[in-house]
N, C-alpha and C positions, 0 to 999 in steps of 0.2 A: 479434239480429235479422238480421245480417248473413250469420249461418250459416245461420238460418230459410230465409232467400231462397236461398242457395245449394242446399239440397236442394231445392228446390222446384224450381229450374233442374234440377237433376241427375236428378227422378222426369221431368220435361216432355223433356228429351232425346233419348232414346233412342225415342220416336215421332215428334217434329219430325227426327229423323233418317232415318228408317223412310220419313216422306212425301218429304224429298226425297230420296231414293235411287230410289225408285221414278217421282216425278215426272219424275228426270234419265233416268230408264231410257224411258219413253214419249215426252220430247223426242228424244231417240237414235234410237230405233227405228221411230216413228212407228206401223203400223195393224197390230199383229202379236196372235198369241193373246194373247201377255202382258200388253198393254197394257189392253184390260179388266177383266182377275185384277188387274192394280196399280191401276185407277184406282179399281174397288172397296174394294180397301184401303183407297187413302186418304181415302174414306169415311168406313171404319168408326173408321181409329185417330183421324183426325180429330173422330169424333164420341168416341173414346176420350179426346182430351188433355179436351174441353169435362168431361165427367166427370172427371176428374185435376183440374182446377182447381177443379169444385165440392167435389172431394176435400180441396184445398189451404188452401180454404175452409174446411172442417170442422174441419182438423188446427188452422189458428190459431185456429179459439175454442176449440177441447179446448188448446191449451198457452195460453192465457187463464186454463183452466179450466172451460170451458163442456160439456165433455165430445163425445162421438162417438156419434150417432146409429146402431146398428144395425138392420137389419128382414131378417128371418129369412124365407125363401123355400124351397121346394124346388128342388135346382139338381140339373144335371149338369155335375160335374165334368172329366168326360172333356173334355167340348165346351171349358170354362171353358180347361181348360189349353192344349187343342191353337190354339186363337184364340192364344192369347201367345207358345206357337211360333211360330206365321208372323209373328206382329209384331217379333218378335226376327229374323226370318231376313233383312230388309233390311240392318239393323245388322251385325250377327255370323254370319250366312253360315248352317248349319248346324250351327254350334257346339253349340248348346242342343241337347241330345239329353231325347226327354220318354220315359220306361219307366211305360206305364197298364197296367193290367189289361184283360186281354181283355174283361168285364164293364165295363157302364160301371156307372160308381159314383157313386152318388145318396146328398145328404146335404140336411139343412136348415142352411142359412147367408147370414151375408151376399153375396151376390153381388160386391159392388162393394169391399168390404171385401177380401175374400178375393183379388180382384184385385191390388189391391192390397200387399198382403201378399207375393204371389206375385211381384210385381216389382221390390217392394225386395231381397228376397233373389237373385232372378235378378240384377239390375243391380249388386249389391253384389261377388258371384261375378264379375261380368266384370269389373267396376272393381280388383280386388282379386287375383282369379285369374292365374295364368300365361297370356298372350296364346297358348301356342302349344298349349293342351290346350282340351277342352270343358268347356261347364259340363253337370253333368246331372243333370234333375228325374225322382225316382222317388213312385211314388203304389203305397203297399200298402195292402188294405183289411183289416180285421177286420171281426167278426161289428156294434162299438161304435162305431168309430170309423174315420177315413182317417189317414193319417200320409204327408207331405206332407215328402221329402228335396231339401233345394239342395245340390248339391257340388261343387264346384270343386278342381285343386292351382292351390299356389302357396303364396306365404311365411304359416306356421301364425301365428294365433291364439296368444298367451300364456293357459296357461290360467291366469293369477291377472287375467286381465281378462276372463272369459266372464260375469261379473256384470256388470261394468263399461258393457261394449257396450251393454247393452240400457237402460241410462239416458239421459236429452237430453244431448246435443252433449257426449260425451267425446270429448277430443283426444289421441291418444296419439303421442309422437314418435320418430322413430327407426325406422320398418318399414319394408317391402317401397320398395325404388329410392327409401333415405332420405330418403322425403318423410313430411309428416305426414298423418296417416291422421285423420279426422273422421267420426266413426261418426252425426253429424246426430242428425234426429230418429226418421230411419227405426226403427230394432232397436225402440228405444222403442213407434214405433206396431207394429210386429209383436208384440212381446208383446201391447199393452192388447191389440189384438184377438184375436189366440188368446185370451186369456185370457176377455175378452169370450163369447168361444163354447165359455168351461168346458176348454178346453184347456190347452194348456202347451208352450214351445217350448225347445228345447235346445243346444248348440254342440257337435262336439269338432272337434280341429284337429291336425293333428302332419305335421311335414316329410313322412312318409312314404305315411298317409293321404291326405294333405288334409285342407279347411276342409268341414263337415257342418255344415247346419243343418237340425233336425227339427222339425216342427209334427205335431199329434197335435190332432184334433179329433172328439168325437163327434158321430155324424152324427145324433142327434136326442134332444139336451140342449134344442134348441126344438120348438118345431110351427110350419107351415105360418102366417106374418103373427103370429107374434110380436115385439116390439120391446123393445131396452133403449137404456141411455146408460151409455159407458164416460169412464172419463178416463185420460188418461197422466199 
């Protein structure tokens, strides 16, 4: 239960950071361009954590057992990821580097889900990544599907634990600035939901590479207001 609440702090974070960085920036500076562009923000990501908690919400009855609510929408991606940019560039500067397709790329999915998704693996790469490299999201489309890359360097991934990761709250000891590494319940919810949306996600990792995680989703394995319920 203890680790429960710990990622739950740790998904809530890095927006309660976002708002005060930008809050501190309009006490500073007081009536300048920026200060509109920030107070908007914090707006939106404000009304982003209210969705994260009703997310949080969801996660403890699906590890009850109650499962996760998806509802299937026609989205744009493009829009979906570049919003998570900016919300990362408080935190992390410019770090996150995002590589789209000139095309914007249109799929049916969960919206909020897929968010989601999107920033456990992002916050995972920082939390885990070399502090002094970028992290960065690439999106290639196919004719079936998007395929959705987080990558980071820094200390690799053992591949006799790329199964492991995606289970609830494996603790591995001994890694990166010999602390212990708790992969929560994050990985966990990134699979059901890929999985959820008929896809499938991937790891590789090596000193030289970096850490790659790959999601693959087709873009219309639903239709527009279709609904299921997944479980982890």
């Amino acid at each position: 239960q203890r680790k429960l609440l710990g990622t739950i702090v740790h998904d809530i974070r890095n927006p309660l950071n976002s708002i005060s960085l930008m809050a501190e920036h309009i006490s500073i500076m007081g009536n300048n361009d920026k200060s509109s562009e920030f107070a908007n923000r914090i707006v939106a990501i404000s009304e982003r954590i209210g969705d994260m908690l009703e997310d949080m919400l969801s996660t403890l009855a699906a590890e009850a057992g109650q499962g996760l609510d998806l509802s299937f929408q026609q989205q744009n991606l493009n829009g979906i990821l570049s919003t998570l940019q900016e919300d990362y560039q408080a935190t992390y500067g410019f770090r996150l580097k995002l590589n789209l397709p000139t095309k914007t790329v249109m799929g049916v999915f969960d919206r909020q889900m897929i968010i989601r998704v999107m920033e456990n693996l992002v916050s995972n790469a920082f939390k885990y990544g070399d502090i002094e490299t970028d992290v960065t999201l690439t999106v290639v489309e196919t004719d079936s599907s998007f395929i959705l890359d987080v990558h980071n360097f820094g200390e690799p991934i053992d591949e006799n634990r790329y199964v492991d990761i995606f289970q609830f709250f494996k603790l591995f000891e001994g890694q990166e600035r010999l602390e212990k590494r708790s992969w929560g319940i994050g990985l966990a919810f990134v699979k059901a939901i890929v999985e959820g949306h008929q896809g499938h996600v991937s790891v590789s990792s090596d000193a030289t590479d970096g850490t790659r995680f790959s999601i693959n989703i087709p873009k219309a394995a639903f239709q527009h207001g279709d609904a299921k319920t997944v479980t982890i």
